[in-house]
NULUM-265350 format. One record per atom (N, C-alpha, C): chain; residue in one letter; x, y, z; atom name. Coordinates in Angstrom, 1 decimal. Atoms other than C-alpha are relative to their C-alpha. Example, Ala and Ser with C-alpha at 12.3 -4.5 7.8 and 13.67 -1.06 7.14 Angstrom:
(node "A" "A" (0.9 -1.2 0.0) "N")
(node "A" "A" (12.3 -4.5 7.8) "CA")
(node "A" "A" (0.9 1.2 0.0) "C")
(node "A" "S" (-0.9 -1.1 0.0) "N")
(node "A" "S" (13.7 -1.1 7.1) "CA")
(node "A" "S" (-0.8 1.1 0.8) "C")
This chain:
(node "A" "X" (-0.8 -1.3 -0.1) "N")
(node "A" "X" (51.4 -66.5 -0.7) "CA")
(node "A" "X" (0.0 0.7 -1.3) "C")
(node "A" "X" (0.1 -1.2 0.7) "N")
(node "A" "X" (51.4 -65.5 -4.1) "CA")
(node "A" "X" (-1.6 0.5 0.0) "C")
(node "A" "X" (1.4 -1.3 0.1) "N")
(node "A" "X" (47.5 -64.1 -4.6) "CA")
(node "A" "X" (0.6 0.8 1.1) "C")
(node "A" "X" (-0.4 -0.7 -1.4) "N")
(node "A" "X" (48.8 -62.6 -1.1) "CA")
(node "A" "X" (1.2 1.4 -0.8) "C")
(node "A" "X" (-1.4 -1.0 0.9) "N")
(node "A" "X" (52.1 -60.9 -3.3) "CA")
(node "A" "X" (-0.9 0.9 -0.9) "C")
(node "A" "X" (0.2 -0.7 1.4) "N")
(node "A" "X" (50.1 -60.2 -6.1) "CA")
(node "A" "X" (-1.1 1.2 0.3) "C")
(node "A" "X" (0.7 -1.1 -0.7) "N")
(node "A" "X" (47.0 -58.7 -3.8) "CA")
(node "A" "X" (1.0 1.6 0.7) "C")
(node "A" "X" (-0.5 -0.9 -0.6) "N")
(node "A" "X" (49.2 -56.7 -2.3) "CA")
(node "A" "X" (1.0 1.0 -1.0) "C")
(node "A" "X" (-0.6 -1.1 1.0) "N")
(node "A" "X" (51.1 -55.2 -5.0) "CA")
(node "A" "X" (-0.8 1.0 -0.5) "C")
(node "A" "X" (1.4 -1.0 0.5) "N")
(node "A" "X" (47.7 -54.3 -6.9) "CA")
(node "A" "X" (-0.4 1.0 0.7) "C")
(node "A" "X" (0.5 -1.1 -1.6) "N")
(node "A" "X" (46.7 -52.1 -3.5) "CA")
(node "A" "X" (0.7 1.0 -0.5) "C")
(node "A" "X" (-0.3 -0.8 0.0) "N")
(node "A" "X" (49.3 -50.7 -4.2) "CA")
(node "A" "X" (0.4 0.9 -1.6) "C")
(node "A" "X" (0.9 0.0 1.1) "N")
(node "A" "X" (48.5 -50.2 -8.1) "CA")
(node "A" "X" (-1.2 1.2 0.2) "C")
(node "A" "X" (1.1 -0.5 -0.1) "N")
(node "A" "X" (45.2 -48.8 -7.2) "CA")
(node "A" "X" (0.0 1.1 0.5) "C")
(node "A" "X" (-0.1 -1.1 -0.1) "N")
(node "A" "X" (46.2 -45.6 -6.3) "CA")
(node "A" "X" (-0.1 0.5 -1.0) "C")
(node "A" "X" (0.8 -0.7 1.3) "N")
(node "A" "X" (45.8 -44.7 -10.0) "CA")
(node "A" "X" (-1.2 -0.2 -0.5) "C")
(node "A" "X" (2.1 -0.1 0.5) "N")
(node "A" "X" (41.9 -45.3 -9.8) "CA")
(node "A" "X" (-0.4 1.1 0.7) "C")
(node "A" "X" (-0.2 -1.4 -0.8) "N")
(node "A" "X" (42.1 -42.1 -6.7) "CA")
(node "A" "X" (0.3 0.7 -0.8) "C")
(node "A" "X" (-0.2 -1.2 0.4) "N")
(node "A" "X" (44.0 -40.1 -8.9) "CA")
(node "A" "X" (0.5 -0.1 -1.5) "C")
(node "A" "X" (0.0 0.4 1.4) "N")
(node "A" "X" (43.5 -40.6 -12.3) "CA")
(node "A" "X" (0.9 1.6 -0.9) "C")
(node "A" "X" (-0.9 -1.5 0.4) "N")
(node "A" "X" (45.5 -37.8 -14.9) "CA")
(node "A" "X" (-0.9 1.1 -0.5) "C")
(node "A" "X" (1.0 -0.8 0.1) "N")
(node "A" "X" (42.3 -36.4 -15.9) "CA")
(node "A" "X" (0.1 1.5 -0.9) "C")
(node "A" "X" (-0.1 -1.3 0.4) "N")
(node "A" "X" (42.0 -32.5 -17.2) "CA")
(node "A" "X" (1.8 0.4 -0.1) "C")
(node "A" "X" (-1.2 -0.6 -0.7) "N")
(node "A" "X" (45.2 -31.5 -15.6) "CA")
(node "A" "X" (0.9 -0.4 -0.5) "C")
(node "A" "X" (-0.9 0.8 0.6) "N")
(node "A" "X" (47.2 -34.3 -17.1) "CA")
(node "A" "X" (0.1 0.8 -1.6) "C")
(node "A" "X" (0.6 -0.4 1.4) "N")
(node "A" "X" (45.9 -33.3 -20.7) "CA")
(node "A" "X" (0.8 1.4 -0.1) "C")
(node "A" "X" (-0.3 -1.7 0.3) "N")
(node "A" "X" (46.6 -29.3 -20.4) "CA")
(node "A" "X" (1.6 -0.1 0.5) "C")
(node "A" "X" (-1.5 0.1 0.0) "N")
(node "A" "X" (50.3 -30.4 -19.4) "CA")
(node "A" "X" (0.5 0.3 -1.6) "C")
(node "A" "X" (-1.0 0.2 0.6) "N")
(node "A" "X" (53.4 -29.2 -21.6) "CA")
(node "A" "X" (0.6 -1.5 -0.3) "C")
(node "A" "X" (-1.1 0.7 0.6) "N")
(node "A" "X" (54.9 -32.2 -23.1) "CA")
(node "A" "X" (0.6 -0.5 -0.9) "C")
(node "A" "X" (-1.4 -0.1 0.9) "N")
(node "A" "X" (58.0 -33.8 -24.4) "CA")
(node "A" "X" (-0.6 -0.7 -1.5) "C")
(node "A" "X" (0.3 1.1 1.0) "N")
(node "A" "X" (57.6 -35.2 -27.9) "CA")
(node "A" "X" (0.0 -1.5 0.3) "C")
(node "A" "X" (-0.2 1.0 -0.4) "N")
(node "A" "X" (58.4 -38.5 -26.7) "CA")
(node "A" "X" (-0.8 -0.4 1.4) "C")
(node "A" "X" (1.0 0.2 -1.4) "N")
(node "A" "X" (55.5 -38.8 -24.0) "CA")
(node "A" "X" (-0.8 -1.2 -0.6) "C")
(node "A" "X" (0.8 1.2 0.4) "N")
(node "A" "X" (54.0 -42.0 -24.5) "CA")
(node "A" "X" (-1.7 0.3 -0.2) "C")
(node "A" "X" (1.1 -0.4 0.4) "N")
(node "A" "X" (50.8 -42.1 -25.4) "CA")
(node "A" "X" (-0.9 -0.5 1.5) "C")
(node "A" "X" (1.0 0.4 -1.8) "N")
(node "A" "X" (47.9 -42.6 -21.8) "CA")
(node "A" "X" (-0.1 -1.7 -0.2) "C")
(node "A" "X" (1.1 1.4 0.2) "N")
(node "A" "X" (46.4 -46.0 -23.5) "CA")
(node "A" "X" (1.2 -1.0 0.8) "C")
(node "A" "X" (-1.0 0.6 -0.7) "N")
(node "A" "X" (50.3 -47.1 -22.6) "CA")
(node "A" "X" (0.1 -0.9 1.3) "C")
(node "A" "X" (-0.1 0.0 -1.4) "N")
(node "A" "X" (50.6 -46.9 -19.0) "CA")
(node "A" "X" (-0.6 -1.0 0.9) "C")
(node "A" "X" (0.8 1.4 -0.4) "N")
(node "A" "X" (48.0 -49.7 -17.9) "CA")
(node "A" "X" (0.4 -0.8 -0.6) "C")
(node "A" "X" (-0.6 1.5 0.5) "N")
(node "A" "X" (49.2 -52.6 -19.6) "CA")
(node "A" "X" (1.6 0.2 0.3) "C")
(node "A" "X" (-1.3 0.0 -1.0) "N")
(node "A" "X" (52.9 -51.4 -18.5) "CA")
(node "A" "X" (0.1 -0.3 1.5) "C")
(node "A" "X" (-0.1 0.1 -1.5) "N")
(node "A" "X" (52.0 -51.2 -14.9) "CA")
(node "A" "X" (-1.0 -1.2 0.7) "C")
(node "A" "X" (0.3 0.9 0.3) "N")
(node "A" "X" (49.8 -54.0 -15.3) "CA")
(node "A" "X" (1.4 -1.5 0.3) "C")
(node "A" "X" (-0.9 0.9 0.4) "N")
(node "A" "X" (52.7 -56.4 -16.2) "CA")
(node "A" "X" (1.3 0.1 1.1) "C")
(node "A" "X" (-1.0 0.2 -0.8) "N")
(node "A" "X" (55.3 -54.9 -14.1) "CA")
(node "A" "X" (-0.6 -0.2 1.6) "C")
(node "A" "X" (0.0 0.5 -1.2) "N")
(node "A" "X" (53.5 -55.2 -11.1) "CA")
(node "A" "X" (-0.2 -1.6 0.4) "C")
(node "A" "X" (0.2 1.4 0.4) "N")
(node "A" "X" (52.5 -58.8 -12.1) "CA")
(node "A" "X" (1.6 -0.4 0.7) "C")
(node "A" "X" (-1.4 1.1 0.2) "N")
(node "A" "X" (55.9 -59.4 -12.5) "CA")
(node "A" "X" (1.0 0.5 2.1) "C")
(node "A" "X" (-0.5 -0.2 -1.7) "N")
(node "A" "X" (56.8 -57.8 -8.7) "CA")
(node "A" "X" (-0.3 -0.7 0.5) "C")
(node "A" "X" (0.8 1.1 -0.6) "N")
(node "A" "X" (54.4 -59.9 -7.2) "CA")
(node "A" "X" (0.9 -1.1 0.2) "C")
(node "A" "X" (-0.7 1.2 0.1) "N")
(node "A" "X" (56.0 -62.8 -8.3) "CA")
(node "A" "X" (1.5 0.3 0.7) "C")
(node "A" "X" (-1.3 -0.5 -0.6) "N")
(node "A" "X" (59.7 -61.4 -7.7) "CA")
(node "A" "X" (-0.1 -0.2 1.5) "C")
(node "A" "X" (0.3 -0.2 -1.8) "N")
(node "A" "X" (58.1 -60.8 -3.6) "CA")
(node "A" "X" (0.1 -1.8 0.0) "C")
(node "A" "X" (0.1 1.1 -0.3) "N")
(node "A" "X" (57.0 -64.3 -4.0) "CA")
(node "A" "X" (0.8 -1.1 -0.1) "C")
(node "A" "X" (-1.0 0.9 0.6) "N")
(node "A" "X" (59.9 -66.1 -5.5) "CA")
(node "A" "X" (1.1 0.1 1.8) "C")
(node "A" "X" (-0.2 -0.4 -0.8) "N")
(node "A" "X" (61.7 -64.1 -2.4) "CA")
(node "A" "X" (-0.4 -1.3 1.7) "C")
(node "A" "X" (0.8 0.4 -1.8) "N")
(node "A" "X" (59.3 -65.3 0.9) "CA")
(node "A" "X" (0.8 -2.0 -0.7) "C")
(node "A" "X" (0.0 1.8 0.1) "N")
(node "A" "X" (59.5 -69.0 -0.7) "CA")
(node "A" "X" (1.3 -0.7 0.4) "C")
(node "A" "X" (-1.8 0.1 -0.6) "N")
(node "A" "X" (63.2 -68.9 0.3) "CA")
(node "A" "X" (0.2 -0.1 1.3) "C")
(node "A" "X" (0.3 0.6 -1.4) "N")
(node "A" "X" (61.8 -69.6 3.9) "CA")
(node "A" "X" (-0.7 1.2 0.9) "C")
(node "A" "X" (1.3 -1.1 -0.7) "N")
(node "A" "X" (59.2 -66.7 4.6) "CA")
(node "A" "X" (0.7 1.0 0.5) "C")
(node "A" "X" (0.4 -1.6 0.2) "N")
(node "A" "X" (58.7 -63.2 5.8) "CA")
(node "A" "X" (1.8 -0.5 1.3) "C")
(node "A" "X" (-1.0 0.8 -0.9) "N")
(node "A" "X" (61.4 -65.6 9.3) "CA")
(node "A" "X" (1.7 0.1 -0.8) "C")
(node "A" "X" (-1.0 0.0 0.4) "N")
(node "A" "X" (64.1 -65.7 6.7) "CA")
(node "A" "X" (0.7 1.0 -0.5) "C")
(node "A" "X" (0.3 -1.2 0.7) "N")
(node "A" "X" (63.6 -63.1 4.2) "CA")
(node "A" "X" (-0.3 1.2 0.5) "C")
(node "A" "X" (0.0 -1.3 -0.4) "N")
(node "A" "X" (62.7 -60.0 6.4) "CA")
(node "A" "X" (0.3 1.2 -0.8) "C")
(node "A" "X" (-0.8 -1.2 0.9) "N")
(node "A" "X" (65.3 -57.9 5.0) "CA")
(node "A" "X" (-0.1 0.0 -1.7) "C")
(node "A" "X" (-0.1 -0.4 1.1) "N")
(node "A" "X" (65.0 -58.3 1.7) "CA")
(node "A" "X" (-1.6 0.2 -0.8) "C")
(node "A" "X" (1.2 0.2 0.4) "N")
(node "A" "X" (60.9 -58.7 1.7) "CA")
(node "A" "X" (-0.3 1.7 0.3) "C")
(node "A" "X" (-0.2 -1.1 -0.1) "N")
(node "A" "X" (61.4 -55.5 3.8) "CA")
(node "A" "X" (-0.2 1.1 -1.0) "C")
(node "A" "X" (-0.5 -0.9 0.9) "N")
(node "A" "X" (63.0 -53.3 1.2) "CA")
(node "A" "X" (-1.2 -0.1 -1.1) "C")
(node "A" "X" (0.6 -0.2 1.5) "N")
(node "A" "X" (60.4 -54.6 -1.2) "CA")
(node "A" "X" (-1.6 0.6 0.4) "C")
(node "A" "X" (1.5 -0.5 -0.2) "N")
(node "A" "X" (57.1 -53.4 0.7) "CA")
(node "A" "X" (0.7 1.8 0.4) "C")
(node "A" "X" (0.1 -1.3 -0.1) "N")
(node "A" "X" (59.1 -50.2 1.4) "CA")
(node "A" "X" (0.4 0.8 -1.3) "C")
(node "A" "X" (0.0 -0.4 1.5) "N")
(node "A" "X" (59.7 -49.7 -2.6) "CA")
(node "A" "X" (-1.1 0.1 -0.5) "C")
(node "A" "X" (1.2 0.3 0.5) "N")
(node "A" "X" (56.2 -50.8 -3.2) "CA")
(node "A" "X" (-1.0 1.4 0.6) "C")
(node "A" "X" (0.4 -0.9 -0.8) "N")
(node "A" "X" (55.4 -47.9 -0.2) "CA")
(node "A" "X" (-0.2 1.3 -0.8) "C")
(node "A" "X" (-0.5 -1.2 0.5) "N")
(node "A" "X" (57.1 -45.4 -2.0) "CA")
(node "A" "X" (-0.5 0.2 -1.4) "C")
(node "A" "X" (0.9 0.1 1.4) "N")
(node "A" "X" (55.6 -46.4 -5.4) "CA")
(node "A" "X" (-1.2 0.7 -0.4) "C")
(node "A" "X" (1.4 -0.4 -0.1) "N")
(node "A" "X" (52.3 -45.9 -4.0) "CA")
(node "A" "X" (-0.1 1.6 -0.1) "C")
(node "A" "X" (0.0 -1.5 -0.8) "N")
(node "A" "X" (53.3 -42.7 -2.5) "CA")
(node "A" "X" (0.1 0.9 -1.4) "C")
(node "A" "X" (-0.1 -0.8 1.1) "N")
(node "A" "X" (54.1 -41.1 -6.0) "CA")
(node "A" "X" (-1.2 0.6 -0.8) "C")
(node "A" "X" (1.5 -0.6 0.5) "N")
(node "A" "X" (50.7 -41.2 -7.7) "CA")
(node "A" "X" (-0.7 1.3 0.5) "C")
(node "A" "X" (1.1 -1.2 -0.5) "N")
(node "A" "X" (48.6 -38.8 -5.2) "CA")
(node "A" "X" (1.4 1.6 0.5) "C")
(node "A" "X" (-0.8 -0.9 0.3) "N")
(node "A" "X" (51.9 -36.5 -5.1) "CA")
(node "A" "X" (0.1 0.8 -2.0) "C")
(node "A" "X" (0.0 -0.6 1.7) "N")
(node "A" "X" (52.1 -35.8 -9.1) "CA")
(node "A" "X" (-0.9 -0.1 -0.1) "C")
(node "A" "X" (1.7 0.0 0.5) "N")
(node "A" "X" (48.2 -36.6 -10.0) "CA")
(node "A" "X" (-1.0 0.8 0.9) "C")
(node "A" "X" (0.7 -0.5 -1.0) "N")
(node "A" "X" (46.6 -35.5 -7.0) "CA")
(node "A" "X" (0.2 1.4 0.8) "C")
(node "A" "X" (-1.0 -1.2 0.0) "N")
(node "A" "X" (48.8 -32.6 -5.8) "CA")
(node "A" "X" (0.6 0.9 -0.9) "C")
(node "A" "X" (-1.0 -0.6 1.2) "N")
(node "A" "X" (50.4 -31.8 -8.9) "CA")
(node "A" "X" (1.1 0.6 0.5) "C")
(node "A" "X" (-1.5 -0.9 -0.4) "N")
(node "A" "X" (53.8 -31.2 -7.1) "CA")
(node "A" "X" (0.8 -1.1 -0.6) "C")
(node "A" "X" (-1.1 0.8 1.3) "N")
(node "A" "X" (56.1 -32.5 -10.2) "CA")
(node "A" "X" (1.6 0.4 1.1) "C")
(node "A" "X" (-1.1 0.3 -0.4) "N")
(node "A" "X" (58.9 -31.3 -8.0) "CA")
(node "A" "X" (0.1 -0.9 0.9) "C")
(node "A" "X" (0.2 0.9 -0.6) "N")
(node "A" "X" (58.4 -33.1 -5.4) "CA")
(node "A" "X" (-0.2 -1.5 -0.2) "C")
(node "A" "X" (0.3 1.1 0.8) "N")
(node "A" "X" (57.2 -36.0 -7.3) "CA")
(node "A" "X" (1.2 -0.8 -0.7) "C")
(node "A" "X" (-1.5 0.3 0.7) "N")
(node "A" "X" (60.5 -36.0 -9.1) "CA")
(node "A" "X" (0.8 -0.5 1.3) "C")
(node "A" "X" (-0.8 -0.3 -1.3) "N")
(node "A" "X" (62.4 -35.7 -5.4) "CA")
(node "A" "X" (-0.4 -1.6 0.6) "C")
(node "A" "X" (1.0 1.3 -0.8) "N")
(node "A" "X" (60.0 -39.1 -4.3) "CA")
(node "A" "X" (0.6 -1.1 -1.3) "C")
(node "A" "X" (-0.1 1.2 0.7) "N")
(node "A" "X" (60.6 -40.8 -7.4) "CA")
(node "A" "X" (1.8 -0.3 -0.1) "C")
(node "A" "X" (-1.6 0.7 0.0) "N")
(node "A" "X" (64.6 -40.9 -7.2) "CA")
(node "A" "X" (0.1 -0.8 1.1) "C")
(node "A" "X" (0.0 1.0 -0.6) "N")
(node "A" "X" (63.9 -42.3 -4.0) "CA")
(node "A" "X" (-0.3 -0.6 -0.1) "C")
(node "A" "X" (0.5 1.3 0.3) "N")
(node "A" "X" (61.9 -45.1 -5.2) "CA")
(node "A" "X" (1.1 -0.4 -1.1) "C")
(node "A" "X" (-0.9 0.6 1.1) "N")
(node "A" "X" (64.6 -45.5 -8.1) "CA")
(node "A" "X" (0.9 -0.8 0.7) "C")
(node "A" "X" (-0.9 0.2 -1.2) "N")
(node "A" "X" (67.3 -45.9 -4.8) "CA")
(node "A" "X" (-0.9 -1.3 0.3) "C")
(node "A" "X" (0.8 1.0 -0.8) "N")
(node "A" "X" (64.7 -48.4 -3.4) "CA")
(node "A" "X" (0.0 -1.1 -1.1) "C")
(node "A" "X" (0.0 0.9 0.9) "N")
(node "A" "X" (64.6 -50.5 -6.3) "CA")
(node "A" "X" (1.0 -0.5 0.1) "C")
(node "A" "X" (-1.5 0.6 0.1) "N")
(node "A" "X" (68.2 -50.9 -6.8) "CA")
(node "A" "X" (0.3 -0.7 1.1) "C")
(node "A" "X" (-0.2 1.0 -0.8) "N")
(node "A" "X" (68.5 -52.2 -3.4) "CA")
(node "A" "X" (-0.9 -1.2 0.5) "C")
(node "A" "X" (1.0 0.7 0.2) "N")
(node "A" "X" (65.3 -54.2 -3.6) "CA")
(node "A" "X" (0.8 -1.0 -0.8) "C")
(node "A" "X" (-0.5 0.9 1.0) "N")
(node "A" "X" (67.3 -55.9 -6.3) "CA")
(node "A" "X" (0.9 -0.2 0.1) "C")
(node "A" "X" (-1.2 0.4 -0.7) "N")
(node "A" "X" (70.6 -56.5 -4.8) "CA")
(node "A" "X" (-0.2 -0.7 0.8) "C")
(node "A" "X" (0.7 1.1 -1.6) "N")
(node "A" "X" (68.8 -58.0 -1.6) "CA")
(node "A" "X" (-0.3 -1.7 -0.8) "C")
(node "A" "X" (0.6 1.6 0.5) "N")
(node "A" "X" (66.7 -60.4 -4.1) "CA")
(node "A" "X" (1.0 -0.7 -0.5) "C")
(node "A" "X" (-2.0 0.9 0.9) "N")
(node "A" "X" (70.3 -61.4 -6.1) "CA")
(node "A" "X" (0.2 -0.7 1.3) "C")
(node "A" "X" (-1.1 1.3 -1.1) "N")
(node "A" "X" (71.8 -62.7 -3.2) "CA")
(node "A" "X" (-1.1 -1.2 0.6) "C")
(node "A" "X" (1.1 0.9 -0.4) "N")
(node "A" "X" (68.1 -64.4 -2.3) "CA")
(node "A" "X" (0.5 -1.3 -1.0) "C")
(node "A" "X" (0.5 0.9 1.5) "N")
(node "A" "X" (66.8 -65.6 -6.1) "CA")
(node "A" "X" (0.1 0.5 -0.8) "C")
(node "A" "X" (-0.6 -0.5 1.3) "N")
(node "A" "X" (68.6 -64.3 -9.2) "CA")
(node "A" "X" (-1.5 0.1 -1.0) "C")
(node "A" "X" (1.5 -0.2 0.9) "N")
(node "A" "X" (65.1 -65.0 -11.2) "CA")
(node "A" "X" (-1.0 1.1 0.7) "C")
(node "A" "X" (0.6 -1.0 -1.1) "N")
(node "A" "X" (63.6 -62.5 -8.3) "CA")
(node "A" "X" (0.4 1.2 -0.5) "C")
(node "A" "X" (-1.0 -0.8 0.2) "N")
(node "A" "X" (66.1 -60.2 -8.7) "CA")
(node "A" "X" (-0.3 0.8 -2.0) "C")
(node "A" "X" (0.2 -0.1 1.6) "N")
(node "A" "X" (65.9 -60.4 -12.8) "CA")
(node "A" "X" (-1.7 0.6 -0.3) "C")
(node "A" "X" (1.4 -0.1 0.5) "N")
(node "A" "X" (61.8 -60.1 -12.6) "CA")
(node "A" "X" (-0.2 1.7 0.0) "C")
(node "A" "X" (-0.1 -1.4 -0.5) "N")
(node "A" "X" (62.9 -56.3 -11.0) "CA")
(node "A" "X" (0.1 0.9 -1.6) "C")
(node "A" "X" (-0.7 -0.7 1.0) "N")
(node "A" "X" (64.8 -55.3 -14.0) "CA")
(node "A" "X" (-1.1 0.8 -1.0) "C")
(node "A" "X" (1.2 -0.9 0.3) "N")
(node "A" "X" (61.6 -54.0 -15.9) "CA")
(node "A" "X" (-0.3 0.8 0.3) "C")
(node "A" "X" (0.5 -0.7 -0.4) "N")
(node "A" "X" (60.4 -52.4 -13.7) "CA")
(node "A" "X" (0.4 1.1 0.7) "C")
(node "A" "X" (-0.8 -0.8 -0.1) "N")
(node "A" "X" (63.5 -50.3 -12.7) "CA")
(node "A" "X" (0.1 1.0 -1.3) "C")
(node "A" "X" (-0.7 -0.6 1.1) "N")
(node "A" "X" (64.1 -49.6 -16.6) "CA")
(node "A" "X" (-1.2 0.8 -0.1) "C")
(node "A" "X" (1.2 -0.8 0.3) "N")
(node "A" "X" (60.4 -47.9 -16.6) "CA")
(node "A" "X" (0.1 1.0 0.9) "C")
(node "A" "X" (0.0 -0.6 -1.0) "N")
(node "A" "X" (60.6 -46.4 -13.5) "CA")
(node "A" "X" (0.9 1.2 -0.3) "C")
(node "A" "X" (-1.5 -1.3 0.5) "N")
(node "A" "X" (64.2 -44.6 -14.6) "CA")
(node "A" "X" (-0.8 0.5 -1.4) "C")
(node "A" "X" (0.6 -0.8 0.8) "N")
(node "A" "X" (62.0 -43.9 -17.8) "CA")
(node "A" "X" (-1.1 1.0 0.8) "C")
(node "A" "X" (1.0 -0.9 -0.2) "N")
(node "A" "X" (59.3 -42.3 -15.8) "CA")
(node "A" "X" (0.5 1.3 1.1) "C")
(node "A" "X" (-0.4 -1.0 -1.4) "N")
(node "A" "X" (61.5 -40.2 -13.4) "CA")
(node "A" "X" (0.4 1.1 -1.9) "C")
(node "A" "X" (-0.1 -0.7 0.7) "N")
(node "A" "X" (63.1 -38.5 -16.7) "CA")
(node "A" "X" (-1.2 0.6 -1.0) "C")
(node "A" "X" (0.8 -0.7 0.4) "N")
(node "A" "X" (59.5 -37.9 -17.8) "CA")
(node "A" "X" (-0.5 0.9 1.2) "C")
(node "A" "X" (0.4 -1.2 -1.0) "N")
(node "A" "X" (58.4 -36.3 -14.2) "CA")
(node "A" "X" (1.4 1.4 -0.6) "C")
(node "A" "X" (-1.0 -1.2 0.3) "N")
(node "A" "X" (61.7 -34.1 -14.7) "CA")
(node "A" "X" (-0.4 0.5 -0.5) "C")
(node "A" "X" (-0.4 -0.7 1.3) "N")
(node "A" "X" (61.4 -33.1 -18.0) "CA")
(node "A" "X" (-1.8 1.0 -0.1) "C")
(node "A" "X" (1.4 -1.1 -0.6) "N")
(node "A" "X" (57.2 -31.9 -17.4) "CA")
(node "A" "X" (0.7 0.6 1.2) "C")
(node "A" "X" (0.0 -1.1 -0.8) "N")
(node "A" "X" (58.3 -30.5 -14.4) "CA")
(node "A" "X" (0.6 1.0 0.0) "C")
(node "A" "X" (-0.5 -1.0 0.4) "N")
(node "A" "X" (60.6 -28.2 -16.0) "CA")
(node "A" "X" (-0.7 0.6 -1.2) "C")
(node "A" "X" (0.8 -0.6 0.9) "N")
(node "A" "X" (58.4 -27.5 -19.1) "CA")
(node "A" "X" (-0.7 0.4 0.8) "C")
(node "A" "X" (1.0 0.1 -0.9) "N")
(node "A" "X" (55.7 -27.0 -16.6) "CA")
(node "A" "X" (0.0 1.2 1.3) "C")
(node "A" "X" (-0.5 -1.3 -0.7) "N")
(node "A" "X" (57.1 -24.3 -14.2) "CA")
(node "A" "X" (-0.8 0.5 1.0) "C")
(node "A" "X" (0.5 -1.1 -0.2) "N")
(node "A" "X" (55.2 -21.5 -14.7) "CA")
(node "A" "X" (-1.6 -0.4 0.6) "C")
């Protein structure tokens, strides 16, 4: 079951090989504090690594039978994860993108409340990957108000 977790997180990963930042990304306004591109892959790298596992720490607590609800929440945080990429890269609708990503922030938090009451180490594996997440919603914001016109 984990290659299974970890397959299936990556899928949903692989939406930034479709819509790479390309031209579009580049001729963006941004903040001083924009990370640099090389960043972003070994960040999302690691935190989905570490999801995987979190899913899988999860099911092992007596499968998809026991777990439902809290496996649930995590393929529809993972859903909504995906869904962001071809909205901001693909689309270029930063509001929207912004509007998508508070709900994945929402989905996390209860993703990670579910897993606490599961597997506290589950739960804890989240924490990364919320604190980036809430980093990357205030960078959609902040391009999508430089960004406008």
């Amino acid at each position: 079951m984990l290659v299974g977790s970890l397959l299936l997180s990556f899928a949903a990963a692989s939406m930034g090989a479709f819509f790479s930042p390309g031209d579009w990304y580049a001729g963006l306004t941004k903040p001083s504090w924009n990370p640099p591109n090389w960043l972003f892959g070994p960040v999302w790298t690691a935190l989905y690594t570490m999801m995987a596992v979190a899913a899988w720490l999860v099911w092992r607590r007596g499968g998809w039978r026991q777990q439902w609800r809290p496996l649930a929440m995590y393929l529809a945080q993972l859903a909504l994860n995906a869904a962001w990429t071809p909205l901001f890269f693909g689309l270029h609708w930063l509001g929207a993108a912004f509007a998508e990503i508070v709900l994945l922030w929402l989905a996390i938090v209860a993703t990670i409340v579910a897993f606490w009451r599961v597997q506290r180490w589950a739960a804890a594996l989240l924490i990364p990957y919320l604190a980036w997440v809430s980093f990357a919603a205030v960078l959609n914001f902040t391009l999508w108000q430089l960004n406008r016109s």
